[in-house]
C-alpha positions in Angstrom: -16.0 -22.9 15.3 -14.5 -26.5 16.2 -11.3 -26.7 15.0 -8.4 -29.8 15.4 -4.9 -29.2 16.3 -2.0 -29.4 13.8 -0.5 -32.9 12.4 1.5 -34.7 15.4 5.2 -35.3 14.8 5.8 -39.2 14.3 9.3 -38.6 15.2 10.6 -36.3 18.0 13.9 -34.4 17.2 15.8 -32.6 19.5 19.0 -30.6 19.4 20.9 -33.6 20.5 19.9 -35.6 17.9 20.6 -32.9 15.1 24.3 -32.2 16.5 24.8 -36.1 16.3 23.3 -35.9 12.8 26.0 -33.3 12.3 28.8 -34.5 13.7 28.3 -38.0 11.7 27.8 -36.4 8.2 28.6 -32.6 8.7 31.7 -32.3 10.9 32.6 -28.9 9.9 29.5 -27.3 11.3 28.7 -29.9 14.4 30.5 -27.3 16.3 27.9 -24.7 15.5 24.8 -23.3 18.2 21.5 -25.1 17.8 18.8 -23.6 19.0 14.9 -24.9 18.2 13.1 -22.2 15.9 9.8 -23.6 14.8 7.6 -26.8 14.4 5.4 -26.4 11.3 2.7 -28.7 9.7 5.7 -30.6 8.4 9.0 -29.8 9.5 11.1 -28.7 12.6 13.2 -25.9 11.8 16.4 -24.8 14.1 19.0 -22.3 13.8 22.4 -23.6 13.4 25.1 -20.6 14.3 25.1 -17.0 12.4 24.6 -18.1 8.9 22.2 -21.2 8.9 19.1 -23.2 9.5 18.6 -27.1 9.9 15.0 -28.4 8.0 13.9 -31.3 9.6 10.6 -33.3 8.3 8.4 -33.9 11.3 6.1 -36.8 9.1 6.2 -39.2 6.7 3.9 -37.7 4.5 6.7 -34.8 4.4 9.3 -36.5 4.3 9.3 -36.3 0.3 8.8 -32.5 0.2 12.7 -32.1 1.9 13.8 -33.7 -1.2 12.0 -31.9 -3.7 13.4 -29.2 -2.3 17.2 -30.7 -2.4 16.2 -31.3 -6.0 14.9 -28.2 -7.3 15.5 -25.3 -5.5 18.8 -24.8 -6.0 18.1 -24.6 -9.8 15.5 -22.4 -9.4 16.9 -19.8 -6.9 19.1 -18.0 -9.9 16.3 -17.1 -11.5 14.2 -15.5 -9.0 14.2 -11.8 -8.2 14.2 -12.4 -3.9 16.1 -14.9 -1.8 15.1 -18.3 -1.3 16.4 -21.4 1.0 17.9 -23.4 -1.5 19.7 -26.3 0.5 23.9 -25.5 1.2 24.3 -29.6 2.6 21.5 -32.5 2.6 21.6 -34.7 4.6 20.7 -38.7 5.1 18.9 -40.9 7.7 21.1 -41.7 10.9 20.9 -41.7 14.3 17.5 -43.0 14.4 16.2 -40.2 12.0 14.7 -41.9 9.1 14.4 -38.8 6.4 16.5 -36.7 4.4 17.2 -33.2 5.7 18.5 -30.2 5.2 21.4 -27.6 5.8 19.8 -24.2 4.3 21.2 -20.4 4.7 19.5 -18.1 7.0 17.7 -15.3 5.6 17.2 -12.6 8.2 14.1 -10.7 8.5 10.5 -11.9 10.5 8.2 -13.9 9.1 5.3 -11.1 7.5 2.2 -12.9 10.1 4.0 -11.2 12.3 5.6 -8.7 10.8 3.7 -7.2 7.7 5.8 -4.9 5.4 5.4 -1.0 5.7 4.6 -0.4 2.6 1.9 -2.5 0.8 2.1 -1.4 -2.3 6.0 -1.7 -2.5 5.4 -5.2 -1.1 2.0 -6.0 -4.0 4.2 -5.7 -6.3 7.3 -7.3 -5.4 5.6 -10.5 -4.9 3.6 -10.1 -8.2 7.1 -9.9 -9.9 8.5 -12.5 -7.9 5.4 -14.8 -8.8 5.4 -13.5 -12.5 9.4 -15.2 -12.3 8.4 -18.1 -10.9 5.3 -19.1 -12.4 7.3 -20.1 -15.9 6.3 -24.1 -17.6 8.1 -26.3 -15.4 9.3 -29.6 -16.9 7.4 -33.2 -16.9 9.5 -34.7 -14.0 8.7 -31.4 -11.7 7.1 -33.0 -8.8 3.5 -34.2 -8.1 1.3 -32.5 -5.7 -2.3 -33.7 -5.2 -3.1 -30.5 -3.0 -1.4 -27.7 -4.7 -1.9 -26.8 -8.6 -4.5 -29.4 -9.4 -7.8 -28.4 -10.9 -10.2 -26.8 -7.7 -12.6 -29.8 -8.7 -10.3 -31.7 -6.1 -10.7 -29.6 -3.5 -14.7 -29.7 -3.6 -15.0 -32.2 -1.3 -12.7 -30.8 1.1 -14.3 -27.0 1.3 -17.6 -28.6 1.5 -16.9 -30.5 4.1 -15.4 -27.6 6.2 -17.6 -25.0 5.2 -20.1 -26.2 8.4 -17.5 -25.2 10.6 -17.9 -21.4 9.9 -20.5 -20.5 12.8 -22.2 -17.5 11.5 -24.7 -18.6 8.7 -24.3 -15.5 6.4 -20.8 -15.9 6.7 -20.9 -19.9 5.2 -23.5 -18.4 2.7 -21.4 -15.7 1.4 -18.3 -18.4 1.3 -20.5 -21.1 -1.0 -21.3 -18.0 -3.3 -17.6 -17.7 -3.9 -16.6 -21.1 -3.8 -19.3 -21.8 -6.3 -18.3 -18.9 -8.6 -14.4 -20.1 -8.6 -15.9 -23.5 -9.4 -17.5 -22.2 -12.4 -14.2 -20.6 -14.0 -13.1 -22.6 -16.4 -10.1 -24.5 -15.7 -6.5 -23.6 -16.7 -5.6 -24.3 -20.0 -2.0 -23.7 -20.1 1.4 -25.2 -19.3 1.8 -26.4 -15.8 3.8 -23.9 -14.1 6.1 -23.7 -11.3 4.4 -23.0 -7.9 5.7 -22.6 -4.7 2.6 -24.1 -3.5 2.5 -22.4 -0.1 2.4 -19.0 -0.3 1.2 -17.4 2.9 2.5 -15.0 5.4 4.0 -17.5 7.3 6.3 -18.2 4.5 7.4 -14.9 3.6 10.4 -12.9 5.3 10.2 -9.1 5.8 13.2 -7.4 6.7 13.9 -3.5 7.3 10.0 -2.6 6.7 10.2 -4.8 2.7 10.3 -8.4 1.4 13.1 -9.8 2.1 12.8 -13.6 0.7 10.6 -16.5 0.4 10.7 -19.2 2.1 9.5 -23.1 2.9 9.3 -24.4 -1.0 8.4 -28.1 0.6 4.9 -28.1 -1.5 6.7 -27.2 -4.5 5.0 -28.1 -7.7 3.7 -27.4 -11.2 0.2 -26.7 -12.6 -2.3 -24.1 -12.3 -0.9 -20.7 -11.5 -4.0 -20.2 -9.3 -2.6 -21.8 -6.5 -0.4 -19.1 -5.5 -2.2 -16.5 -6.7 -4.2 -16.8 -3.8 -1.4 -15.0 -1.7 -3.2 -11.6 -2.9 -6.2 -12.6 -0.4 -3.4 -13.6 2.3 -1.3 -10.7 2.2 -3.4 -7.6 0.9 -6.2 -5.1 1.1 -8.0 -4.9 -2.1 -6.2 -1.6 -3.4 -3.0 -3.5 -3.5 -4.4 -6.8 -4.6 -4.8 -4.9 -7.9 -1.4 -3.6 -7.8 -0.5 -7.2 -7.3 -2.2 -8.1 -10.2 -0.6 -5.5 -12.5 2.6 -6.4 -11.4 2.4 -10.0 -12.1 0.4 -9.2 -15.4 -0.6 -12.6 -16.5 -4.0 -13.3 -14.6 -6.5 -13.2 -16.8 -10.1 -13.2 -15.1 -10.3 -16.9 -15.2 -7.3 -17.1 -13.2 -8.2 -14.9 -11.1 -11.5 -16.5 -10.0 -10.1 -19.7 -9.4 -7.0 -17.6 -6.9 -10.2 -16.5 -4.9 -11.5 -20.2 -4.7 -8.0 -21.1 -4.0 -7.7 -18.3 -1.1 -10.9 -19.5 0.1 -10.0 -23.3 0.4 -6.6 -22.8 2.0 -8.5 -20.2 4.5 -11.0 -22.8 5.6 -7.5 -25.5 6.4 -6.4 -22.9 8.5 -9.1 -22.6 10.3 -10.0 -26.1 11.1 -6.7 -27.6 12.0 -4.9 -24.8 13.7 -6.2 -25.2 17.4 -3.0 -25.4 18.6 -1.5 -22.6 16.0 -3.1 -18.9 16.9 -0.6 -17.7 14.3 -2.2 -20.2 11.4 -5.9 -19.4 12.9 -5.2 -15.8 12.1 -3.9 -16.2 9.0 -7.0 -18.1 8.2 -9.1 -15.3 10.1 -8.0 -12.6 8.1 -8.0 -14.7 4.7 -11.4 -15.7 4.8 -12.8 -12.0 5.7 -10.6 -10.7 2.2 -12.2 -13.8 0.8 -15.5 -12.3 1.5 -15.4 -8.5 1.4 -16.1 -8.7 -2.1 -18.3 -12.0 -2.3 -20.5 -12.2 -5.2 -24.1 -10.9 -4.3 -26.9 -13.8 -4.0 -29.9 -13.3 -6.8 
């Protein structure tokens, strides 16, 4: 498979440049350690002291999703049964820096790519409970994603494009099968619902051996409870991927089609623009073969 490396910054940021951001807006913790943690699709992410992290966007294109964030979250987070990073201080352009940005708590644990949980079915169904929270109508000014939430329609063109990367022909055949059958659900005919949008391992903190919190709402939206769904195929085996559903309880068969077709599609992004990212590549490794242990059967 020929895959392209993840989105390049447009604007470098250093720990200098954060302290200076600090010390002009946010005196009282310029004083604090900075130390880089990660650079994501969309934002640099660095540890400031004991007690929190400073969210950076990386692009323009996700320069918005910072204050959707600023904007929501925080109204959000009292309602959800597992911590999330709802921003502490937001911050403005200086220095050079042309975004908003973020002061956010740190949430301890390891991301679950890296760390899964030690118990599966403990972990099934505290995110189908968490999701089941979430996922409630969300009002008409909740922000727009045209990725996340929309109708799988508008991601055709985008899995059918990438499906020619998978090398193995039976493989791409048994991906089209499912593609086609998600395609084929009908579409979702309720409320649009809050999504965190982004719900992979990547994104979700386990600490002591459980879920410890959710994290990384940038892609937060409303629409089609699909969307994130789709963690089922991310996270779990198929045992707990039922346990998953029971827990969440509202995914009727429809619904649940369309998560596979979601699963699918966001499996296929990982894989062909994670070069550079062997931690997204697995992800998308281990997505797609879920996808596909139970791929409808051709006639």
């Amino acid at each position: 498979m020929n895959v392209n490396s993840m989105p390049t910054a447009e604007v470098q940021v250093s720990p200098e440049l954060v302290r200076q951001l600090l010390t002009d807006q946010h005196f009282d913790l310029a004083g604090l350690g900075i130390e880089v943690l990660a650079n994501g699709w969309d934002n640099m992410v660095c540890r400031l002291g004991d007690d929190y992290l400073v969210r950076l966007p990386r692009r323009t294109v996700s320069a918005g999703l910072v204050v959707n964030e600023q904007r929501w979250l925080p109204d959000l987070a009292g309602h959800l049964p597992l911590p999330v990073p709802a921003p502490v201080r937001t911050g403005r352009p200086g220095r050079g820096y042309p975004w908003a940005w973020s002061v956010v708590p740190f949430l301890p644990g390891e991301i679950a790519a890296r760390t899964p949980p030690s118990d599966l079915g403990e972990a099934s169904r505290a995110l189908g409970v968490f999701l089941k929270a979430l996922h409630v109508p969300a009002p008409a000014d909740a922000p727009a994603n045209p990725l996340r939430g929309i109708p799988l329609a508008g991601r055709a063109a985008g899995v059918m494009a990438q499906l020619p990367y998978l090398d193995d022909p039976a493989e791409r055949a048994a991906a089209l099968r499912v593609w086609e059958s998600a395609a084929a659900a009908p579409e979702w005919d309720g409320p649009p619902v809050w999504l965190h949008g982004d719900l992979h391992p990547a994104n979700v903190l386990v600490d002591r051996g459980r879920i410890g919190a959710v994290i990384d709402f940038g892609d937060i939206t409303a629409g089609d409870p699909a969307t994130d769904l789709a963690a089922a195929w991310m996270f779990l085996p198929a045992p707990q991927r039922e346990e998953f559903r029971r827990a969440y309880g509202r995914a009727d068969d429809s619904t649940w089609t369309r998560a596979r077709g979601w699963a699918l599609a966001l499996a296929l992004v990982f894989l062909t623009h994670s070069a550079d990212n062997p931690l997204m590549a697995g992800i998308g490794h281990r997505t797609l073969n879920a996808v596909l242990d139970q791929s409808p059967k051709p006639p």
